[in-house]
Phi, psi and omega in degrees: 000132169311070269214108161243068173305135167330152173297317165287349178239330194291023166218026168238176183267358170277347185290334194279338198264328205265322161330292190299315179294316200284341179292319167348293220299153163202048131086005219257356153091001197305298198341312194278332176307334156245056183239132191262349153293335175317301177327303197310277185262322171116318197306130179302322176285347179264013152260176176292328178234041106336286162312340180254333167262345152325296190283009176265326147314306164324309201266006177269338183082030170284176159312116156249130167253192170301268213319267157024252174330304201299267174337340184267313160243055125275335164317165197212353154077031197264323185056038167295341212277297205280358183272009166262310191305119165306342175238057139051045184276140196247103202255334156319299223262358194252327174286317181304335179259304179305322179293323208263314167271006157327279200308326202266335220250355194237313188087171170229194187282178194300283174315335156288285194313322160306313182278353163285334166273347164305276160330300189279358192245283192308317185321290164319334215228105188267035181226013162245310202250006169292279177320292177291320158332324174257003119356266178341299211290297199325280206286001189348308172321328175249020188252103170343132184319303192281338173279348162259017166267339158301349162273105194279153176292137176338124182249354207280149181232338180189090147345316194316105189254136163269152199287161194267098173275348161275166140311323156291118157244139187239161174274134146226164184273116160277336184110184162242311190251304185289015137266022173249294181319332180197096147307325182282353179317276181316317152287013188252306179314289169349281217271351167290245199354309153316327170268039171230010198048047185253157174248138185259206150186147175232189208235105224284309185289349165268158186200233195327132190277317172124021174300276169343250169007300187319285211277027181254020189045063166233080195291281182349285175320321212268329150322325192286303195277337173269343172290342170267350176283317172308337180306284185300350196245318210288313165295326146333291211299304148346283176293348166151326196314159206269303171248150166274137214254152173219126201258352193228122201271319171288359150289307203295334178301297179309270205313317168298024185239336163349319198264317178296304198274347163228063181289347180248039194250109171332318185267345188227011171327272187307339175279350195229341132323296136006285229289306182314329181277318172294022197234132173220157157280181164272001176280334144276358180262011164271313186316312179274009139237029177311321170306264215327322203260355179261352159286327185271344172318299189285036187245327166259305113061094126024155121263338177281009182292336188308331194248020207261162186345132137296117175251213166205130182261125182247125181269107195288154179324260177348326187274305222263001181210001161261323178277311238013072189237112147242143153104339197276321194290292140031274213292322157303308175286354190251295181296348154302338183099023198244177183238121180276142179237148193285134222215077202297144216357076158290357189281333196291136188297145179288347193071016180277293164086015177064247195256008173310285156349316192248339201253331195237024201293342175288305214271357177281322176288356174285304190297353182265297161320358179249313174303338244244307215273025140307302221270339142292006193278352197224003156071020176309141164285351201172122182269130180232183192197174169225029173228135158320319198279286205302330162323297172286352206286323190283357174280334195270022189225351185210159173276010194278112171342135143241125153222173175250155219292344158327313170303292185306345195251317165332296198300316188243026171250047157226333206317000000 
């Protein structure tokens, strides 16, 4: 693609990186065939590359309006796009720099601003949004059907963390919002992870990766929240720990991205390199212990496992295209003994998305009904995942169990 940037941006380093990306493109349209708003809406401007010569007009100094903006958030950031592209145009991070000047050069009306500040002061902050959740669960009862299908119900089912007794050690991301929404995800990781004989351990003071933030185009503010995870994670690292762990695939997206963003920063450049190399999801450090978890299955294991649950699985955007880990969450629950059903345009987003879901809400429920009747279409006994965000979101649509698959790997290396 052809590239003339504006004076304001063309020397600078995000001007230098959205060049090198936009040169990528080469028009070939792969993109809108898995992009689920195209699907969706038909609009050129609601694909990716549609989207791409909006910010490249943009970063050219033509005139940005609202229409503009609107195409811009409406995108779901799923990077379903780049796991199609044949010339690797990398469209997360180049919709990240256009949003952010978007965001300065158009404003919204009074009420989106509230309500994105609302989303960036709770969200993060589990000691605001821990308190009103359970506000929420208490009245749930009275609450009109589709706003109580957005409160989950008490999820916690076994807390229980074993004190760290091995030599091997890891780091985990407790998070923001998912130790009130499912507290047990992370002691259920803790304890499949003791019997393979790692001690999981966390790290108290880190807590939001800084995702939210990121993607409400407050980039700056979000800095904040990774410089403190590093803070906190760095003496672990120091002392031995191996990885940083990660139960929620749209924190491991952010944090592996930690060594890019704040690649200009002097003090924490090389820590957050550092940090992005240790940061794994958990499906890959069980894949690699796969021999160590098939001993011990068979040893817990049935003779009747064959006939064990049917699930369906949903590979959240983030694990299978952000991360770009497919096929390990599979293979896992398939050597546990459980039976996966076949699941139809899995590459396609639940439509949860961080704030997508609230701030984009017609189109998240559409995209949330087409997931809901994929992943039942095959008849599960029980649905899993592997994001917080997409957990609740896909719970608030079917009468169906959803849990995430840790859990379910938890469950059955104690049977």
């Amino acid at each position: 693609m052809k590239t003339n940037l504006a004076e304001f941006i063309r020397n600078t380093p995000e001007g230098q990186e959205a060049n090198s990306i936009l040169r990528a493109c080469v028009h070939c349209g792969f993109c809108t065939a898995t992009c689920p708003t195209y699907q969706l809406l038909g609009d050129e401007l609601d694909g990716p590359r549609g989207r791409i010569y909006l910010i490249k007009e943009l970063l050219e100094g033509h005139t940005v309006t609202a229409k503009t903006q609107l195409h811009l958030d409406r995108c779901l950031t799923c990077r379903a796009c780049e796991t199609t592209c044949p010339s690797g145009v990398q469209y997360g991070r180049l919709v990240d720099i256009g949003r952010n000047i978007v965001e300065k050069r158009v404003g919204r009306p009074l009420n989106e601003l509230l309500k994105r500040a609302a989303l960036r002061a709770v969200i993060p902050t589990p000691a605001l949004f821990g308190p009103l959740f359970r506000v929420g669960q208490f009245f749930r009862p009275l609450l009109p059907g589709a706003l109580k299908r957005k409160v989950p119900k008490a999820a916690a089912r076994d807390t229980v963390w074993p004190e760290p007794r091995h030599a091997r050690r890891m780091l985990v991301l407790d998070g923001c919002v998912q130790p009130s929404l499912a507290p047990d995800i992370n002691s259920a990781t803790a304890r499949a992870l003791d019997r393979l004989g790692i001690s999981l351990i966390k790290a108290e003071s880190a807590g939001c990766c800084g995702a939210v933030t990121f993607h409400l185009n407050r980039q700056e503010d979000a800095l904040h929240y990774m410089r403190r995870n590093i803070d906190a994670w760095w003496p672990h690292i120091e002392a031995g720990a191996e990885m940083v762990v990660m139960t929620a695939s749209g924190c491991g997206t952010m944090v592996k991205e930690y060594g890019h963003v704040l690649a200009r920063d002097p003090a924490y450049a090389e820590k957050a390199k550092r940090i992005s190399e240790l940061t794994k999801d958990i499906s890959e450090i069980i894949a690699d212990e796969k021999e160590k978890l098939e001993e011990v299955l068979s040893s817990r294991l049935a003779p009747h496992a064959s006939r064990l649950t049917r699930i369906a699985f949903h590979s959240p955007c983030s694990l299978q295209h952000g991360l770009q880990i497919r096929g390990k969450v599979e293979d896992l629950l398939t050597a546990a003994g459980f039976e996966l059903t076949s699941v139809p345009d899995s590459h396609l987003c639940c439509g949860s998305a961080g704030t997508y879901s609230i701030l984009q809400r017609e189109l998240s429920q559409k995209l949330l009904k087409n997931k809901i009747k994929a992943l039942e279409s095959g008849t599960p006994a029980l649905l899993a995942t592997a994001n917080i965000g997409c957990l609740t979101h896909i719970q608030s649509g079917t009468t169906l169990p959803v849990r995430h698959w840790i859990e379910l790997l938890d469950e059955r290396l104690k049977n």
